[in-house]
C-alpha positions in Angstrom: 4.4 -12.3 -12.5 1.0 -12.7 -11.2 -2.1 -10.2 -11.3 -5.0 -9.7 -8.2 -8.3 -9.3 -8.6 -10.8 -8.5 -5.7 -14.5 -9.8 -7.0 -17.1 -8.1 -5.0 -15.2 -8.2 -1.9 -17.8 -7.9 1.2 -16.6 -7.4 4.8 -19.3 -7.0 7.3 -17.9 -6.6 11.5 -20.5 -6.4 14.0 -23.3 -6.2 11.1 -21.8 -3.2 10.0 -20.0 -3.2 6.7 -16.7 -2.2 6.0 -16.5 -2.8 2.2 -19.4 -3.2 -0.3 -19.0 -5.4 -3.1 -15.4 -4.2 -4.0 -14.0 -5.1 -7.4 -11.2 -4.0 -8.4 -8.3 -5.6 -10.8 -4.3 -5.1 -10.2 -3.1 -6.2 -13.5 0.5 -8.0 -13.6 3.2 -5.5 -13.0 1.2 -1.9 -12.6 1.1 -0.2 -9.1 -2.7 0.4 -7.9 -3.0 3.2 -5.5 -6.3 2.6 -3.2 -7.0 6.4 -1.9 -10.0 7.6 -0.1 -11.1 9.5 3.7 -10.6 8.0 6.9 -12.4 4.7 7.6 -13.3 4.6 3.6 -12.2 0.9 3.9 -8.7 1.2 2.5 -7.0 -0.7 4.8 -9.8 -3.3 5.6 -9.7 -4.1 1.3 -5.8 -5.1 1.8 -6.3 -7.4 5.0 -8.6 -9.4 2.7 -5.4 -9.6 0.5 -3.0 -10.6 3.0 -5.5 -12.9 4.4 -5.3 -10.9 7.8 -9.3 -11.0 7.3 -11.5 -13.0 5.7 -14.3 -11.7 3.5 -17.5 -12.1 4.4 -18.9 -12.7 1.0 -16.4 -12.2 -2.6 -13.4 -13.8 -3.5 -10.1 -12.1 -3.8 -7.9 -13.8 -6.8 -4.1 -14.4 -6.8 -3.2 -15.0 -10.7 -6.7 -16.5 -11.1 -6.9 -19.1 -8.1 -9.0 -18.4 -4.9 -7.0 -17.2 -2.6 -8.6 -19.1 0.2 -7.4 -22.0 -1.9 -3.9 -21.5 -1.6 -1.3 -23.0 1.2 -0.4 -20.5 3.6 3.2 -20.9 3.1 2.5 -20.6 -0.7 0.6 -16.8 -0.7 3.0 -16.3 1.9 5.7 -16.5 -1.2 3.7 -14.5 -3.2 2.4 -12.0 -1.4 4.2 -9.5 0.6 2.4 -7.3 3.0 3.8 -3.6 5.1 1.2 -2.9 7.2 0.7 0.2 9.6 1.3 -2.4 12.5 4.3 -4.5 11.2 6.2 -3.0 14.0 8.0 -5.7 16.6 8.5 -5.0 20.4 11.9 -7.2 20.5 15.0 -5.8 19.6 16.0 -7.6 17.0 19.0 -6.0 14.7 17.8 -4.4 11.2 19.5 -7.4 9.7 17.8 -9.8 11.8 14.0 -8.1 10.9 15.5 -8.0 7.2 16.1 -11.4 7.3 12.5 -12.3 8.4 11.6 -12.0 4.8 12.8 -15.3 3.9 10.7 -17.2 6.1 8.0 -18.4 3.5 10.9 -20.1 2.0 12.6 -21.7 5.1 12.4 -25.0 6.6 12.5 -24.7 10.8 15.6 -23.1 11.7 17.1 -23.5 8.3 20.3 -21.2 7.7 20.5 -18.3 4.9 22.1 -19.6 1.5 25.0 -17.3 0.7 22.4 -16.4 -1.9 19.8 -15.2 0.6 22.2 -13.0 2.6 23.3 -11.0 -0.6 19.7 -10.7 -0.9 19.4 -9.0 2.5 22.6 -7.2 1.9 21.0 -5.5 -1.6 18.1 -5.0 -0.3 19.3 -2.9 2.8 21.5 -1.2 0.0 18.5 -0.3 -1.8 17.2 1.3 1.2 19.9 2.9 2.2 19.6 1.4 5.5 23.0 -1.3 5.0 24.8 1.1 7.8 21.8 0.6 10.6 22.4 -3.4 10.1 23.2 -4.4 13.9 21.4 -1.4 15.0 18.6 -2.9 17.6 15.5 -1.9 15.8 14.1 0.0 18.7 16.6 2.5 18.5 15.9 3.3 15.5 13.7 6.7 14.2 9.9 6.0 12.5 11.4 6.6 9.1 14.4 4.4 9.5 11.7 1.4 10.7 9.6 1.5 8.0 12.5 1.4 5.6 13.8 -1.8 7.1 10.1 -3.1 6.9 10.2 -2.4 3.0 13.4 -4.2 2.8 11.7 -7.3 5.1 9.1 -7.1 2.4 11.2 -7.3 -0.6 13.6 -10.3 0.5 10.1 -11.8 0.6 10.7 -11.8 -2.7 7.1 -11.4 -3.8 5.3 -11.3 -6.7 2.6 -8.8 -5.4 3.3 -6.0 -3.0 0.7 -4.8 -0.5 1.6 -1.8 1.0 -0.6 0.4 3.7 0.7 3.8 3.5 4.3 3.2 3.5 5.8 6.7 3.4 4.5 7.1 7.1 7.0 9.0 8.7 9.5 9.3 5.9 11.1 12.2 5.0 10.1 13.8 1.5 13.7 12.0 -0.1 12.9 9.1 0.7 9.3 9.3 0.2 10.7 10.1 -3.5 12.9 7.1 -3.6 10.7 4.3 -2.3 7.7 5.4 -4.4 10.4 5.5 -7.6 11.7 1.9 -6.3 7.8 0.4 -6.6 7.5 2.2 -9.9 10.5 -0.3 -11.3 10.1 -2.9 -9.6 7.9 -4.6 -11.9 6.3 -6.4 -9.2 2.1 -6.1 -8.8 1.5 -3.6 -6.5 -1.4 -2.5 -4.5 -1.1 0.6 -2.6 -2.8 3.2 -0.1 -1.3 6.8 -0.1 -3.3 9.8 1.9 -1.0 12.2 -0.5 -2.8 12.2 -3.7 0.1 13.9 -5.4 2.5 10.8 -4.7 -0.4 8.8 -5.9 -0.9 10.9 -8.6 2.7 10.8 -9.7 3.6 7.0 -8.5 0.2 4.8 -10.0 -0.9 3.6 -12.9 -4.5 3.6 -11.6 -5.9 5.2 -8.8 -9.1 3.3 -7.2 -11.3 5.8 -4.5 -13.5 4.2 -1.8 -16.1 5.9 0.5 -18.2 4.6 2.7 -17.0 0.8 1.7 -17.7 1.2 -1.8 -15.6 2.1 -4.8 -16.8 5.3 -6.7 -13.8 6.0 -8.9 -11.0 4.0 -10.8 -8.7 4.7 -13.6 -5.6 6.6 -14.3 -4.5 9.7 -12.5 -6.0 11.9 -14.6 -9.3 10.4 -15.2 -9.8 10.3 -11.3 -8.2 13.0 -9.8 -10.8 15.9 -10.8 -12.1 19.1 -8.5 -15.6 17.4 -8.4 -14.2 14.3 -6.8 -12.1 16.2 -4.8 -15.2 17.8 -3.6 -17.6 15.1 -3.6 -14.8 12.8 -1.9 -12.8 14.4 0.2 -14.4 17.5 1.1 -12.1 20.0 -0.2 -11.6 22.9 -3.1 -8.8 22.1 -5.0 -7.6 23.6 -8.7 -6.0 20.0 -11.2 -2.7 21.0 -12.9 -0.4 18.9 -14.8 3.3 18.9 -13.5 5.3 20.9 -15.8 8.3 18.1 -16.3 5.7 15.0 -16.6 2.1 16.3 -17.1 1.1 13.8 -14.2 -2.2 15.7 -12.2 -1.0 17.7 -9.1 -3.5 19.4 -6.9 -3.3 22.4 -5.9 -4.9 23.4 -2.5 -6.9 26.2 -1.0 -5.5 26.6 2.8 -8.3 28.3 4.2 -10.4 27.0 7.0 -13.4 28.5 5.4 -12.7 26.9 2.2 -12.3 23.5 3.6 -15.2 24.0 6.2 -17.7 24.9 3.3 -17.1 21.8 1.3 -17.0 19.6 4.4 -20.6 21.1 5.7 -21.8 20.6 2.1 -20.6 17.2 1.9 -22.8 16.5 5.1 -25.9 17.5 4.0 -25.8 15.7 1.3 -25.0 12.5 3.3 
């Protein structure tokens, strides 16, 4: 398997920047959560990845080598991407969008291998999506899309996974079961999650950028502390550990002049 390493990863647009310097290591195997507020430069940091963007200074590192350096058609084998646009306006079946993950390793309009449709066919499974196969993909719900995305993804069969909020529109089940598929995967993943309490319970290390710039990193419990949460994301919140695994849950205060406060005093002192 192969690790990824972002070194000081600059992205300016407009002369504004969008990320500062961001360095941050995925080592081979662990999943990376990348949290943080709206427009902190989540998503901007994994379109450097998935070469959707290029960095306007830094280097980002596929198992050591630039990845500027590497044939399309190879990163495309290596890296998989689900992005919050990987929808498609044509009505392809599920099993047709499934199959789309083996184009990295097709030659023009090469046929599936027997192998590579049992492929499709497990992966569907493992999504619990194998019914929907010659359901037109525009007919299907949010949730079900984004499943057959995942599957697209992993019949990539990728070594690192780069995934931009992937339980959008899922149900809590299957939230659960996608986020327990990446944790045994064994495949290097990179991940952004707005619910810190998946992230808390699904990462190895959670990485928080603000304003471009990376201001925390390390496990759950190292990073996921009231004064973050304050500092961060502009909210009270009380850290407990999960009674069955002890992984950090956060604990809310729903009150509009809880949340107000902390937002107002994370203005001033921006």
């Amino acid at each position: 398997m192969t690790d990824l390493k972002l070194d000081a990863v600059t992205v300016h647009a407009d002369g504004h920047p969008l990320l500062r310097a961001l360095s941050l290591t995925v080592g081979t195997g662990q999943v990376v959560g990348l949290v943080g507020p709206n427009g902190s430069g989540k998503s901007t940091a994994l379109r450097c990845v998935y070469r959707a963007l290029r960095p306007s200074r830094g280097v980002v590192r596929v198992g050591g080598s630039d990845l500027r350096a590497i044939a399309r058609r190879d990163s495309a084998r290596t890296v998989a991407a689900l992005t919050q646009d990987g929808g498609s306006d044509l009505d392809f079946t599920v099993a047709e969008v499934v199959a789309l993950g083996r184009t990295p390793h097709l030659r023009g309009n090469q046929a599936l291998s027997r192998r590579e449709r049992e492929l499709c066919e497990r992966a569907m499974a493992r999504l619990h999506i194998a019914h929907l196969a010659e359901r037109g993909v525009l007919s299907l719900s949010g949730g079900e899309r984004q499943r057959v995305l995942v599957a697209r993804a992993l019949v990539q069969e990728p070594e690192i996974l780069i995934l931009d909020e992937p339980t959008n529109h899922l149900d809590i089940a299957h939230q659960i079961q996608l986020l327990s598929l990446l944790r045994g995967s064994g495949l290097t993943v990179l991940v952004v999650l707005h619910d810190l309490n998946l992230a808390a319970a699904t990462c190895d290390r959670i990485a928080v950028l603000a304003d471009g710039a990376l201001v925390a990193a390390g496990s759950p419990c190292e990073v996921l502390t009231t004064v973050l949460l304050r500092d961060v994301f502009g909210v009270s919140a009380t850290v407990v550990a999960h009674p069955l695994t002890g992984h950090p849950q956060l604990l809310y205060a729903l009150t509009e002049e809880a949340v107000e406060g902390e937002l107002f005093a994370h203005e001033r002192q921006v």
